[in-house]
C-alpha positions as CSV (number, residue, x, y, z in Angstrom):
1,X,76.2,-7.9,-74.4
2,X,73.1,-6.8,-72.5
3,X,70.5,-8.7,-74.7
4,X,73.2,-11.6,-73.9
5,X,73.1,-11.2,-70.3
6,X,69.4,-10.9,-70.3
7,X,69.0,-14.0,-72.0
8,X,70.5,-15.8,-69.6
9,X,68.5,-14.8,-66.8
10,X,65.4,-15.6,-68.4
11,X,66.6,-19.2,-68.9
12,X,68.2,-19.3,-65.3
13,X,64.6,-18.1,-64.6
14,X,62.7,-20.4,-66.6
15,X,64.9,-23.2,-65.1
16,X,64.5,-22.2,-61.4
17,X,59.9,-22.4,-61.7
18,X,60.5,-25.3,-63.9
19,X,62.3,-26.9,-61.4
20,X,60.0,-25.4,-58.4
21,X,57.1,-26.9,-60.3
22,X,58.5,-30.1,-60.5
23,X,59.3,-30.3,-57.1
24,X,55.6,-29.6,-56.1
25,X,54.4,-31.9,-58.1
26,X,56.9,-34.6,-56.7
27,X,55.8,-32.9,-53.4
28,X,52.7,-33.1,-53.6
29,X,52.1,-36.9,-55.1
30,X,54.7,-38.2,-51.8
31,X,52.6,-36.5,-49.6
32,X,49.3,-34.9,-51.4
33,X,46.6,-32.4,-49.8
34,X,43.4,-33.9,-48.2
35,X,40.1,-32.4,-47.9
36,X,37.1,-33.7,-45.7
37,X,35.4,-33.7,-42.8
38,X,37.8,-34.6,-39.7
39,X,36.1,-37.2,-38.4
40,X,36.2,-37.3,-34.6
41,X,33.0,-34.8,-33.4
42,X,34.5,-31.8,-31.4
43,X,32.7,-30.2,-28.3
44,X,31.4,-27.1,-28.5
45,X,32.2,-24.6,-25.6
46,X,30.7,-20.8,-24.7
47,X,32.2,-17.9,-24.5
48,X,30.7,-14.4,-22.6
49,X,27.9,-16.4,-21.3
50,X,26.8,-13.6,-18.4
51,X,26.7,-14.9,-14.8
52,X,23.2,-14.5,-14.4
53,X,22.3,-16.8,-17.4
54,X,21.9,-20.3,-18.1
55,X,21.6,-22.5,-21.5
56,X,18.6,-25.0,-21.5
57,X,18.3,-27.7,-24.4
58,X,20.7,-27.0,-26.8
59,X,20.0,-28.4,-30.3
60,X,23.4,-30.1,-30.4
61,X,26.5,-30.3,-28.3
62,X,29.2,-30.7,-30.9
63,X,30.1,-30.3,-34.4
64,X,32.6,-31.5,-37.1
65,X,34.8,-29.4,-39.2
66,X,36.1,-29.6,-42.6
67,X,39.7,-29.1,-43.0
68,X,42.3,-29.2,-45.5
69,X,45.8,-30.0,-44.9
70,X,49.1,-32.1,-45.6
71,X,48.4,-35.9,-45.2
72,X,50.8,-36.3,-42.8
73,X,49.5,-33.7,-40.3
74,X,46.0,-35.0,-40.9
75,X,47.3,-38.5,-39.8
76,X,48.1,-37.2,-36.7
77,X,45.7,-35.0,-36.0
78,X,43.2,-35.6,-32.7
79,X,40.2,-33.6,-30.9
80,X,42.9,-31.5,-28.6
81,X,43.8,-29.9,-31.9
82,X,40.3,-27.6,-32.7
83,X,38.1,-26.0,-30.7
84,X,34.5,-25.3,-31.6
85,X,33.0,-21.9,-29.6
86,X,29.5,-20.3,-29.7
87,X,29.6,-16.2,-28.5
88,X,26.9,-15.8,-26.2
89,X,28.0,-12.1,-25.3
90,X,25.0,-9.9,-25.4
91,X,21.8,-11.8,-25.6
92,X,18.7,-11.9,-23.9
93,X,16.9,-14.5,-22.4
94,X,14.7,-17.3,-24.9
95,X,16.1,-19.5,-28.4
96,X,18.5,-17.9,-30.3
97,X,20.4,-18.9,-33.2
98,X,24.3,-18.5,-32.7
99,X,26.9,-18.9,-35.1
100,X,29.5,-21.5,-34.6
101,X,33.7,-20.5,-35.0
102,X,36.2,-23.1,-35.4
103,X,39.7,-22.8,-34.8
104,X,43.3,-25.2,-35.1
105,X,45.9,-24.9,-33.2
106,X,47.9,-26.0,-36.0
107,X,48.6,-23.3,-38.7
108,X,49.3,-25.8,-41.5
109,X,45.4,-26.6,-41.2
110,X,43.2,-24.8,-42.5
111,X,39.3,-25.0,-41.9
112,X,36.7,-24.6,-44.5
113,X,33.8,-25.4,-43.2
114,X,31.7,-26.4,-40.0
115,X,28.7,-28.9,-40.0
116,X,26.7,-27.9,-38.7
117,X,27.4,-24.1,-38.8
118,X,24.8,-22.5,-36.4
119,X,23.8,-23.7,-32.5
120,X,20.6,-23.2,-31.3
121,X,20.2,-22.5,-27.6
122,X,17.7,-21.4,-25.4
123,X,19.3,-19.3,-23.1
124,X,17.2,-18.7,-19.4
125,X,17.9,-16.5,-16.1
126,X,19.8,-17.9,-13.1
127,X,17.6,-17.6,-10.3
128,X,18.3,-18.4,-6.2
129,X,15.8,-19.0,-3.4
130,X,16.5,-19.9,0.0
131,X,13.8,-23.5,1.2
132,X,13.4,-24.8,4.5
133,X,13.6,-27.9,4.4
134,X,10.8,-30.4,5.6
135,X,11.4,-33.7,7.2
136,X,9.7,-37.0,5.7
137,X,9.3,-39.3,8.2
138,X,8.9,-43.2,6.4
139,X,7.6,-44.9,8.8
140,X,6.0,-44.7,12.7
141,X,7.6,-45.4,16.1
142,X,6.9,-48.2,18.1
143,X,3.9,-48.7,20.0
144,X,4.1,-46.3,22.9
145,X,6.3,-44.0,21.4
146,X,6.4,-41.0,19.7
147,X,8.3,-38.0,17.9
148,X,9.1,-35.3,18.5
149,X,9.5,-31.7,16.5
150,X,13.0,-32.7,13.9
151,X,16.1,-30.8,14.5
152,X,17.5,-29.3,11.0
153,X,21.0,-28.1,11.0
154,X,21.2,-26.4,8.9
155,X,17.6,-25.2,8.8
156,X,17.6,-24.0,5.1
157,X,19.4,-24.4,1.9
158,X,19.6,-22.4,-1.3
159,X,18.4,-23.8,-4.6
160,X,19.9,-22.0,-7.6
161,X,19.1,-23.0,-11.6
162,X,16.9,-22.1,-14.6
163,X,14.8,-19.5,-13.7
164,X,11.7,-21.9,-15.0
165,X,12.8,-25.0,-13.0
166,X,13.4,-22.9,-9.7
167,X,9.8,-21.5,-9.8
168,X,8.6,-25.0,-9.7
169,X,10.1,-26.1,-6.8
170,X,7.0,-26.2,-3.8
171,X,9.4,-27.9,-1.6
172,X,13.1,-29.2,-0.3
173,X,12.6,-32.5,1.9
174,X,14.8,-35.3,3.3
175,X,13.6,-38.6,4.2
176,X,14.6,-40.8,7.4
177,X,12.9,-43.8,8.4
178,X,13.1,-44.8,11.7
179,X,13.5,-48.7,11.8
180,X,12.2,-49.5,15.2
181,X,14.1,-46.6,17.2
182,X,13.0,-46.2,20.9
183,X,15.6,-43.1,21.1
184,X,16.7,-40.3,19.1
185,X,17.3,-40.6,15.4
186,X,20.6,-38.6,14.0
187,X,21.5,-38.9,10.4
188,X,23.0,-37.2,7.9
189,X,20.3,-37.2,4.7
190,X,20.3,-35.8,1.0
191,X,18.3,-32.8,0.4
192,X,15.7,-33.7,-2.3
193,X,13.1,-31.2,-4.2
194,X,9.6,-31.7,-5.5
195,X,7.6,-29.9,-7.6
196,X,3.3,-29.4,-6.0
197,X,2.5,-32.7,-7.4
198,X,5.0,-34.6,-5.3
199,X,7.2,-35.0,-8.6
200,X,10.8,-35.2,-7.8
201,X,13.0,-32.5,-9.4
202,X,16.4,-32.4,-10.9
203,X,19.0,-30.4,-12.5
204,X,18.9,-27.9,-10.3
205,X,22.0,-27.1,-7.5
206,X,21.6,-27.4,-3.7
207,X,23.6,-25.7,-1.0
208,X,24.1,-27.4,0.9
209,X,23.1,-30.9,-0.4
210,X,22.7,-32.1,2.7
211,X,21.7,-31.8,6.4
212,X,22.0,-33.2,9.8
213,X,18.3,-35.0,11.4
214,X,17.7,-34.9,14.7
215,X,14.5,-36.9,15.2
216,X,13.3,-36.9,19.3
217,X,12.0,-40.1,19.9
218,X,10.1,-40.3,23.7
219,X,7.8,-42.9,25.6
220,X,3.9,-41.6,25.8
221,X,2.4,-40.7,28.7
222,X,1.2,-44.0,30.0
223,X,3.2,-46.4,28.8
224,X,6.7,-47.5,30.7
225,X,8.9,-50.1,29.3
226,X,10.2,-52.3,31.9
227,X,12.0,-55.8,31.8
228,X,10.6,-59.0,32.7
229,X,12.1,-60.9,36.0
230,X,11.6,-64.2,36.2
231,X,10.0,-65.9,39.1
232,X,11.6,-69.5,39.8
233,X,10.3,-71.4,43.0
234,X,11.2,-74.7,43.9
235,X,14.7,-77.4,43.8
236,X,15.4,-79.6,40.7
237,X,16.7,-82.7,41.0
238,X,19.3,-83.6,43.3
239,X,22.3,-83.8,41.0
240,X,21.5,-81.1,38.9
241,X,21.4,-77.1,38.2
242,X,19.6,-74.3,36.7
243,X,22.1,-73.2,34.2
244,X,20.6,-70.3,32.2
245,X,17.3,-68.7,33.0
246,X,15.8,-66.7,30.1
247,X,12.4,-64.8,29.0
248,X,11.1,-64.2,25.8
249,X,11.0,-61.3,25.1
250,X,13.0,-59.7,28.0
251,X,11.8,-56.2,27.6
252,X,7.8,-55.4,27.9
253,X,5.6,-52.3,26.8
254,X,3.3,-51.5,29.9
255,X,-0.1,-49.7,29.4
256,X,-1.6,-47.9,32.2
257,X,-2.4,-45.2,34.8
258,X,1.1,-43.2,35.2
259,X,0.8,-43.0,38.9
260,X,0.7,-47.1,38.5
261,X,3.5,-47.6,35.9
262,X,5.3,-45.5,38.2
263,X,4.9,-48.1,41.6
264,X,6.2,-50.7,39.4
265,X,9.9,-49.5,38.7
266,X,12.0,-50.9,36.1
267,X,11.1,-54.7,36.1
268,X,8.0,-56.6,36.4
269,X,7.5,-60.2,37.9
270,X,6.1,-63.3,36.0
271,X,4.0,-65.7,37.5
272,X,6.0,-68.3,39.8
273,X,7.3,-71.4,37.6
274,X,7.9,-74.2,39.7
275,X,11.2,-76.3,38.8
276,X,11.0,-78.6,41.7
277,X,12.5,-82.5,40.7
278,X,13.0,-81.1,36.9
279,X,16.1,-83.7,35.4
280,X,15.5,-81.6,31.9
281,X,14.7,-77.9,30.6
282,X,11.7,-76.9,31.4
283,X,9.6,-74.6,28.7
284,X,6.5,-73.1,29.8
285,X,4.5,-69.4,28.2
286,X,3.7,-67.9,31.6
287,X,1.6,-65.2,32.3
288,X,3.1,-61.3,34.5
289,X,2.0,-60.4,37.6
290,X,0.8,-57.0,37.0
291,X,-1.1,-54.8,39.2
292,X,-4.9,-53.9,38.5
293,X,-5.3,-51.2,35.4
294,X,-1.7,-52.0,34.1
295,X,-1.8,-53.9,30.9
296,X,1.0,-54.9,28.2
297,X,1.0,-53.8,24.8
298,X,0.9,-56.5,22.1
299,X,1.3,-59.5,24.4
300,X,-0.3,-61.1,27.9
301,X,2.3,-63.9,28.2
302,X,6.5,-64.6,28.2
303,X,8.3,-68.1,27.3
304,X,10.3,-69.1,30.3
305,X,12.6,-71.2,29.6
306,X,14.9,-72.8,32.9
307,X,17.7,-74.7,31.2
308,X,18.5,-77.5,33.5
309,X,21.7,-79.8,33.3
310,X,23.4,-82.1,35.2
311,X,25.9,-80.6,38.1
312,X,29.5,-80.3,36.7
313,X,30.0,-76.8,38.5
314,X,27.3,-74.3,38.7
315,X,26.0,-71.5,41.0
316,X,23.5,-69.4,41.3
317,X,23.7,-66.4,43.5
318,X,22.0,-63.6,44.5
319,X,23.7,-60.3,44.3
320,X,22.6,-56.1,44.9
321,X,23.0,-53.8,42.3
322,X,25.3,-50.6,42.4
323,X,26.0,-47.9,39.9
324,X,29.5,-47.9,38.8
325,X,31.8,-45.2,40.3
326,X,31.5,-43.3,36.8
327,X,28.3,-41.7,37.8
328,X,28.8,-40.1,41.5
329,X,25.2,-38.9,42.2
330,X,23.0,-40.0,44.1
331,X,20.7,-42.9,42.4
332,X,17.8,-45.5,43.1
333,X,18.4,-49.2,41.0
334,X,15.0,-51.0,40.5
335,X,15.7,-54.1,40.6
336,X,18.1,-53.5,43.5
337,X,18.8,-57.9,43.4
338,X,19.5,-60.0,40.6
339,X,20.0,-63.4,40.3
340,X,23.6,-64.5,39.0
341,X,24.2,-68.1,37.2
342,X,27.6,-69.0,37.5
343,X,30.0,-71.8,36.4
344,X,33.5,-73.0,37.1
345,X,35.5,-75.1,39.3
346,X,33.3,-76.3,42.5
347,X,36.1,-75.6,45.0
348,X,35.8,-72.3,43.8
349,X,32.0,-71.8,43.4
350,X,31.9,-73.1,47.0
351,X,34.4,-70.5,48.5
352,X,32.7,-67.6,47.1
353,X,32.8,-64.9,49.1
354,X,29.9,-62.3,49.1
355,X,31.8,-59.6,48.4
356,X,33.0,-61.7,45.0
357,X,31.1,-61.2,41.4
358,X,29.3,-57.8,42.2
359,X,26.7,-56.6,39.9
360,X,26.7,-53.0,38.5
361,X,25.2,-50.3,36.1
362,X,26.4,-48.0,34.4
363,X,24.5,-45.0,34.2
364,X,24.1,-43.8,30.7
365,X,24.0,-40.2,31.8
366,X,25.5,-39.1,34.4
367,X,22.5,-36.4,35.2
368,X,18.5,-35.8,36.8
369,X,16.5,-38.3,35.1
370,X,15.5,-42.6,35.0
371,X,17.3,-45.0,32.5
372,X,17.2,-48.4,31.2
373,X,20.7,-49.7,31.0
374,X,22.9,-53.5,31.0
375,X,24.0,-55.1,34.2
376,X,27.9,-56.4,34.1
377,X,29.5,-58.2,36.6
378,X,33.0,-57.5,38.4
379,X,35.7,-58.3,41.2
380,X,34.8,-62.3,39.0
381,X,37.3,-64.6,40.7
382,X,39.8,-66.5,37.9
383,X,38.4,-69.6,36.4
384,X,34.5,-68.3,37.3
385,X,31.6,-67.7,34.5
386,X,29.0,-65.3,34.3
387,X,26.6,-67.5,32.3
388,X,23.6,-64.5,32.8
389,X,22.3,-62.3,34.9
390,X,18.6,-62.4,35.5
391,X,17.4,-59.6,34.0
392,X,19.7,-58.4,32.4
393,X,18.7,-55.1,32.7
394,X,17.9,-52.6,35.4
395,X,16.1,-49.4,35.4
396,X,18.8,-46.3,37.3
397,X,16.6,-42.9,38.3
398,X,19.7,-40.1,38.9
399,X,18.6,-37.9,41.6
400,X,21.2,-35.0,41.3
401,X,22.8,-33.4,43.6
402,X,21.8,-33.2,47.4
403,X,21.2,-29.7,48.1
């Protein structure tokens, strides 16, 4: 009965791996094992790379595995699924030769190899050094002007990198051209480094990147800019009207002794242009009535130009200068009259009252010191134009308070 029994289970045995075997075979040609390389590239990251160290150059930056799995997990297998890491823990500065481990976050995938299996890196100190940083100025003030010591905020910044590319720094500058400025330049500008040479540097990190420029601009000793007045003598036609007055250019550079450029105030005179019986615009390159040892820079002449038209409704008045109530200290306007073309209805323009279109300045700072600044007109009656104001500008010396 026992040899009986035993039989049996050997057969039940026999039957049950037969029939295992067959099912792996079935198995295994529905869905069969693949072996390769997975073909998507996978980054390589590092681990216990100290905080003081760097890696320069490394001879590659990923690497592919070979796997073997299921062909229905390697159909949807992606990068996300393996990770490529190189231990850094431990070594010194200069190349080394690390070994590469590759790992899947899917069990049913197992790796067999790694191409290729080694990294070499060339691992390099962290170093930090505080720069001040230089201002590059690209290009020169105008004529008559020039800069000042640049303000810096902040005045330094800290470079931090490869210990080899940090030594080579000679030098943390930002550039700001000027483009013309008569006053202060402010920008914001990016922190750039340079190596003795003048070569430019990179890869390396700036705090900050970059800084706020403050370049002073101010007027030499000597020179004064003033604007240009036009000098208009004589009546044109009967019939018609002096409708715009204008100077080219409207703003001078004056050369000379300070005590002179001083006498002159804000404006300076041309010569007279006489406008009597003119029917049309007259166009004439006059020459400035400046005082002995004053000069101007770049130029000996204006264009005048009187634009003359036909009388529809035009007026020309003459009108004081005051600074605006903004400003409450005492001040002295040079000019102190302008001349005022207006247009608009003739009942109006006939009617005008003298305290009507007033002329005032606005004084850009409201402190001790003298300023070029815009004439505007106010207290303009409805249905009136201020086609200009000749000039246009006015020179304002604040004198502070009265003691």
């Amino acid at each position: 009965m026992l040899r009986s029994f035993l039989s049996n289970v050997s057969s039940a045995l026999i039957a049950l791996i037969f029939a295992l075997v067959v099912w792996v075979v079935a198995t295994n040609e529905q869905n069969p094992t693949r072996e390769g390389l997975f073909p998507d590239p996978i980054a390589i990251t590092y681990e216990n790379l100290a905080a003081d160290m760097t890696v320069l150059d490394p001879s590659r930056l990923a690497a592919r595995v070979r796997i073997r799995t299921q062909e229905d997990i390697w159909q949807n297998l992606n990068n996300a699924n393996f990770s490529v890491k190189a231990d850094l823990g431990g070594l010194e500065p200069g190349a080394r030769q690390v070994n590469l481990v590759a790992t899947s976050a899917d069990p049913r995938v197992r790796i067999i190899g790694l191409d290729p299996p080694t990294l070499q890196v060339t691992l390099e100190k962290i170093r930090q050094t505080p720069l001040l940083v230089r201002v590059r100025v690209l290009d020169e003030p105008p004529l008559g002007y020039e800069t000042k010591t640049p303000e810096i905020k902040p005045p330094t910044v800290v470079v931090s990198g490869p210990q080899n590319k940090v030594e080579r720094v000679n030098d943390a500058t930002v550039e700001v051209a000027l483009r013309g400025a008569k006053t202060a330049v402010e920008r914001e500008a990016n922190v750039v480094l340079h190596d003795a040479q003048g070569n430019q540097i990179q890869g390396l990190t700036i705090t900050p990147s970059t800084v706020r420029v403050n370049i002073p601009i101010e007027q030499r000793v000597g020179y004064k800019d003033a604007a240009v007045k036009a000098l208009i003598v004589g009546n044109v036609a009967s019939g018609y009207w002096v409708s715009d007055i204008s100077v080219d250019p409207g703003t001078v550079t004056l050369v000379g002794a300070p005590n002179a450029l001083n006498q002159l105030g804000g404006f300076v005179e041309t010569e007279a242009l006489d406008v009597a019986g003119a029917k049309e615009n007259v166009v004439k390159r006059v020459r400035l009535k400046l005082p002995e040892g004053v000069s101007v820079l770049n130029a000996a002449d204006v264009m005048l130009r009187v634009a003359v038209e036909p009388v529809l409704s035009g007026k020309t008045v003459r009108r004081r200068v005051s600074v605006s109530d903004t400003c409450t200290l005492p001040s002295k306007i040079s000019p102190d009259t302008v001349e005022v073309i207006l247009s608009g209805p003739l009942p109006i323009l006939q009617t005008l009252k003298n305290d009507d279109v007033q002329i005032v300045l606005d004084a850009p700072r409201c402190a001790s010191g003298t300023y070029q600044a815009e004439l505007r007109a106010v207290n303009v009656p409805d249905k009136i134009t201020v086609e200009s104001i000749v000039p246009a500008t006015a020179e304002v010396t604040v004198l502070g308070e009265i003691p």
